[in-house]
N, C-alpha and C positions, 0 to 999 in steps of 0.2 A: 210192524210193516203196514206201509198204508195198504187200501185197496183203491182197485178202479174197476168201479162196478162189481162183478162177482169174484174177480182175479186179482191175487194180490201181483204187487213186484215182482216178486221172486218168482213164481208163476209164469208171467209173462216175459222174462227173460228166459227162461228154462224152455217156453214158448218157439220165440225167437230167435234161443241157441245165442244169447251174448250174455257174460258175466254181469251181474247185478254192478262191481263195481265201477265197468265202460258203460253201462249206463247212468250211474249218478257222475260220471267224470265229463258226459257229453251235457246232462243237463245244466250241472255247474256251469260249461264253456257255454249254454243259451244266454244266460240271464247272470253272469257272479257275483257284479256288483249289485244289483235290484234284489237279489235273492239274501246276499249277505245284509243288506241294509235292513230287510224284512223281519231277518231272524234277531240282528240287532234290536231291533226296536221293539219288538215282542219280549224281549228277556228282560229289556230297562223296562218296559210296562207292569211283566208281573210284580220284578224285585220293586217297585215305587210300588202297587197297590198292596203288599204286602210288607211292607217298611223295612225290608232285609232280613226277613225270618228266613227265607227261601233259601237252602243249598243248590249247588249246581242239580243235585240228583230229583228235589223235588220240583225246578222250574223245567227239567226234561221233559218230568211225567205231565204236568202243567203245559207244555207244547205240544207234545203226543194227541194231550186232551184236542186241543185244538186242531189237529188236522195236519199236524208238519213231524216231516219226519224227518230226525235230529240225533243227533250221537251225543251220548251226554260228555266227553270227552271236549267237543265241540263249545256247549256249553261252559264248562270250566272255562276254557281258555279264554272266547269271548267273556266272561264274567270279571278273568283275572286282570285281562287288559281293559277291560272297562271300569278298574274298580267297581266293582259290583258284588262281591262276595260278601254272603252272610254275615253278619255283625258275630263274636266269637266270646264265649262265656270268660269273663273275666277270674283268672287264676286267686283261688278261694286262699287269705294269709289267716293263720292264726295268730288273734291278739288274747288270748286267756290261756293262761299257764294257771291251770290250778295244783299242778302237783309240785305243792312246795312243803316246808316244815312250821310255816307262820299258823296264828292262831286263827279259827275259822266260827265265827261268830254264828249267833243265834238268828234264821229268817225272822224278821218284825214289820217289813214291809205289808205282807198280807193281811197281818193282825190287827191294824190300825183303820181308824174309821176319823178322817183328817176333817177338822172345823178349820183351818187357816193355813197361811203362808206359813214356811220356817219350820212345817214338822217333819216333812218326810221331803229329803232330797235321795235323788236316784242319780246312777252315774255309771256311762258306759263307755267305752274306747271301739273306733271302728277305724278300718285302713282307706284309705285312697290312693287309685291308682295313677301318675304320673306319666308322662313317655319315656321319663326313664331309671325311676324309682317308683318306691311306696315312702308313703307318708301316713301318719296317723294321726286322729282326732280324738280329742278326749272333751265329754261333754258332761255338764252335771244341770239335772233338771228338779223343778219344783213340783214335785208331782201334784201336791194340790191346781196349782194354776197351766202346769205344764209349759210353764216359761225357763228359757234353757238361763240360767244363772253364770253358769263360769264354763270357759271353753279355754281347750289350747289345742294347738298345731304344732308338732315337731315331726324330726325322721326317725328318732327313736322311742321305743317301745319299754323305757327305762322309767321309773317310777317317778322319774322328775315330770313325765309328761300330766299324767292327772295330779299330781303336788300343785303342778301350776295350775291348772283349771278349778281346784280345791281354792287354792290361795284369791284367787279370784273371784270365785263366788264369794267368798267370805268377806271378801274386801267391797263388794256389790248391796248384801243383804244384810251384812252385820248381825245374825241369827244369834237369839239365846239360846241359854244353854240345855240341853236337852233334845235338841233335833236330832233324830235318826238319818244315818245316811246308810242306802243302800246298795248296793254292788255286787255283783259276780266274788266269783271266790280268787280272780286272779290274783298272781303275785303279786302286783302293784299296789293291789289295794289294800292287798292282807301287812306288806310290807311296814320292818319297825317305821321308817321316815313320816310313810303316809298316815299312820295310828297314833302315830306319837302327835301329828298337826290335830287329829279328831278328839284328841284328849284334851289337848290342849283349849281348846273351845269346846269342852262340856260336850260333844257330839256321840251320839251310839251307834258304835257300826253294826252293821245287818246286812248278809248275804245269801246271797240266794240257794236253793240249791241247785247240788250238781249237775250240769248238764241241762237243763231246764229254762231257756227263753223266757218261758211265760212268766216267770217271776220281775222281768222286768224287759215288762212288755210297752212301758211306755218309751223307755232310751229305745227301743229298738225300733218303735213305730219312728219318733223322730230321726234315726238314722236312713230308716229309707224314705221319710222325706226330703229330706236334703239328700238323698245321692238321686232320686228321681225328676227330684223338682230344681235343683243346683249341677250336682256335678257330672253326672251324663249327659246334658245339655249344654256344657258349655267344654273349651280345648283349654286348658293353662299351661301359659309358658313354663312358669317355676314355685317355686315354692311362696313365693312372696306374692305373685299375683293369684292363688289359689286363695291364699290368708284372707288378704283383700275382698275376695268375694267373699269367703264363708261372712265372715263380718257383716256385710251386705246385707248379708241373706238371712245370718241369724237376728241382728241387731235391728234392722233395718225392716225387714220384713216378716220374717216369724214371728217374732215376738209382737209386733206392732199390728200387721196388716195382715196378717195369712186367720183368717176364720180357721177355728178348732170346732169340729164338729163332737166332740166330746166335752168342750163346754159351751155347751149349746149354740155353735157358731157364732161364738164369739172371741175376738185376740185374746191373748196372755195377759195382756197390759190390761185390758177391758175388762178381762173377768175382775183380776185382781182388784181394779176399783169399783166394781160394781156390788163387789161381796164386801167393801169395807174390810178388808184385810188389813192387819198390820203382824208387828211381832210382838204385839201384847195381846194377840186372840188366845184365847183358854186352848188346853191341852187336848190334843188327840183324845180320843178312845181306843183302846187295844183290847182283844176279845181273845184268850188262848184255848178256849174250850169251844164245842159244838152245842148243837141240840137244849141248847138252853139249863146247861148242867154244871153243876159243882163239884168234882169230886175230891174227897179226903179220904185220905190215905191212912189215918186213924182211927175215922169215925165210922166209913164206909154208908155215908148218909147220904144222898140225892137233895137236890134244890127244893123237890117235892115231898120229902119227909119220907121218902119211900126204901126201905135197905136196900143197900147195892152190895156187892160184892168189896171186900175189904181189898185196898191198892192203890196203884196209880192210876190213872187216866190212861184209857186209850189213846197214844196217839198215832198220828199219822208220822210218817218217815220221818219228813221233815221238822215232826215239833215235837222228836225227841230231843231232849237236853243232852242227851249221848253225844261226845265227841264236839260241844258247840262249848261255848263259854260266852254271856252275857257282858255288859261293859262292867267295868268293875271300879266306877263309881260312885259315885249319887252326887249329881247336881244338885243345889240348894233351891228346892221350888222353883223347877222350871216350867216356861212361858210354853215349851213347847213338847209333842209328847217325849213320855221317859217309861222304861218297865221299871224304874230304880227303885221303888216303892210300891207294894202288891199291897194296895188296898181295895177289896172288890167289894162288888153292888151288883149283885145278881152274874153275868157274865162275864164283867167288862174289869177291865181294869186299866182306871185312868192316874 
């Protein structure tokens, strides 16, 4: 309740002996329109300097502040016919099914320490929202250069969608054999179709683990930049005009023109040619142990000649061999990294 001078309203009515409400019903009849345009124009100014974060409930207290006294009811209404209502959290779709019966490979993305293009591709699926569907992206990145490789757009969530964005990249970078691809544990990825393509071109799958973002933390960076920088910004008709921009944006600008402040603010394309990349660059390095240690499980002997306790290696959750299964090939001396072959030098095994 406002005041005037030591008296609030209600005060001064109870004064007077007239109902607080025949007093806002006379002042309204002074001034309705000049009054109503006042409050209008106060509400558009907060919700603009505050870019629609504002509820009805907090542009109230935001008025209040100011000096005017206002029913938040009021508020609403003038907000709703003004479109003016808070921008509203987009409804969270899940695209990772990971409890399925497929086989769930060993993390190697971690492990690796990347010299080139064609060793370590990462690959993740995010949804987009329509006016009046979902649609889904599936994208597969280079992680050494962090240029997106193969991309597809459909409405479903069926394994054919990253196959295409697979088929894609491979048709783009023509990768030997021994490149790691890594991914989330969805079904899609674990699926026979899609394993069977990764065999098929000498590929070793690598998943993340469970529940854990950070393990592929670069598809995720590049997914909120393109829903930041692309698809919040802009309305699509349909499916086809959606396609059309991502294209745009991926082909056309990310990879080309959009500075990567992780390689050293410079494009995808730029790095790649500035590092002399190609797919004859020597093999990753892969590192399964910490602390600069060897352990043998028969000899129970340290790096430094020092007795250790007879065993296996400590490890962590994730680099037990428990319940993973590694690929179960060996490519013939590949270009790119491979764990097919454990031959080490101090830590590393390249």
């Amino acid at each position: 309740m406002s005041m005037q001078g030591s008296l609030s309203i209600e005060r001064m009515c109870y004064l007077a002996q007239v109902s607080r409400a025949g007093f806002y019903r006379s002042l309204a009849e002074q001034v309705p329109a000049e009054e109503e345009m006042e409050v209008r124009a106060a509400i558009h100014r907060i919700v603009i300097a505050h870019r629609r974060r504002y509820g009805y409930r907090r542009i109230t207290a935001e008025l209040r502040r100011r000096g005017m006294c206002i029913n938040h009811k009021r508020v609403a209404r003038i907000m709703r016919e003004d479109n003016l209502l808070a921008l509203q959290p987009k409804a969270f779709v899940v695209t990772t099914d990971s409890k399925h019966e497929f086989e769930v490979y060993l993390n190697l993305a971690k492990r690796m320490k990347l010299t080139g293009i064609n060793q370590l591709w990462v690959a993740d699926i995010t949804y987009i929202r329509l006016k009046t569907e979902f649609v889904y992206l599936a994208v597969i990145l280079d992680m050494f250069s962090r240029k997106v490789v193969g991309w597809a757009l459909d409405r479903t969530l069926r394994a054919k969608l990253p196959t295409a964005a697979l088929e894609n990249a491979i048709a783009e970078r023509k990768p030997s054999p021994g490149l790691v691809h890594h991914s989330d544990r969805g079904v899609q990825y674990a699926s026979g179709d899609y394993v069977k393509i990764l065999r098929e071109h000498h590929m070793i799958p690598s998943m993340s683990r469970p529940a854990n973002p950070y393990d592929n933390a670069a598809c995720e960076s590049f997914m909120k930049t393109l829903k930041r920088e692309e698809i919040y910004a802009n309305d699509y008709r349909d499916l086809n005009h959606l396609r059309s921009n991502i294209e745009g944006f991926i082909d056309h600008y990310y990879n080309r023109c959009r500075l990567h402040s992780a390689l050293g603010y410079r494009t995808p394309e730029d790095f790649e040619q500035s590092s002399a990349c190609d797919i004859t660059t020597a093999g990753a390095t892969m590192s399964f142990f910490r602390h600069e240690e060897i352990y043998r499980s028969d000899a129970g002997v340290s790096i430094n000649e020092e007795p250790t306790e007879a065993g296996s290696p400590h490890h962590r959750v994730d680099e037990s061999p428990t319940g993973y299964s590694s690929a179960g090939w060996s490519p013939p001396e590949p270009a790119s990294a491979s764990p097919a072959e454990d031959h080490c030098e101090g830590d590393k095994v390249v």
